[in-house]
N, C-alpha and C positions, 0 to 999 in steps of 0.2 A: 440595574447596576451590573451584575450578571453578565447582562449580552454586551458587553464592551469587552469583557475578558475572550469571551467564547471563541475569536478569530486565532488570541494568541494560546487557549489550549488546543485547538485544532492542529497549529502549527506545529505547536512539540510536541504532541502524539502524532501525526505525520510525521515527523525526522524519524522518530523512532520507530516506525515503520516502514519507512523508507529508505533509511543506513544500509539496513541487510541486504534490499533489493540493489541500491546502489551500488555497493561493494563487487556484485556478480557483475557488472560492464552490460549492462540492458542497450538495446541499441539506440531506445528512447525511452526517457521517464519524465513524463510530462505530471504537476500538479498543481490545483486548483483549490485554497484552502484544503477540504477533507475529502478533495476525491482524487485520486489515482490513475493516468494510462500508461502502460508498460508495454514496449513493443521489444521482442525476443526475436535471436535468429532460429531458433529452433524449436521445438514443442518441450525436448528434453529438459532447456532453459527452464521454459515457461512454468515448468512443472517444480523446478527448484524455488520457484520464487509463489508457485501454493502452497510448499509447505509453508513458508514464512507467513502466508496470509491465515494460513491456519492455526499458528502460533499464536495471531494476531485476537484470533474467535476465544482463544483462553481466557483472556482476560474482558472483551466485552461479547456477547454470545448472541445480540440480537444487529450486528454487524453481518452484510449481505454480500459474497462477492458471485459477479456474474459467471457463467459460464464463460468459458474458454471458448475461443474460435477453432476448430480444426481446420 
């Protein structure tokens, strides 16, 4: 019973991790249920929107984000 909700807690933990990213004008935010691509004009960008992903690790801690492209 469980896994019928799990799509729509996904989604609103998404929004809510994805407001703050939205808000900075990314030049793409593509997502998929509970995964994430962000494409930045800049690394400076990129860098404002780890901390938000960082904010993100406060609250669940075994949440994984990949390395950054240089």
């Amino acid at each position: 019973m469980g896994q019928r909700l799990a799509p729509n807690f996904a989604i609103a933990f998404m929004f809510k991790v994805e407001s703050p990213v939205l808000s900075r004008g990314p030049l793409l935010c593509c997502r998929y249920i509970d995964d994430c691509l962000i494409i930045c004009s800049t690394q400076e960008e990129m860098n404002r929107h780890t901390i938000t992903a960082a904010c993100v690790n406060l609250y669940q801690r075994d949440i994984c984000y990949p390395s950054l492209v240089d």
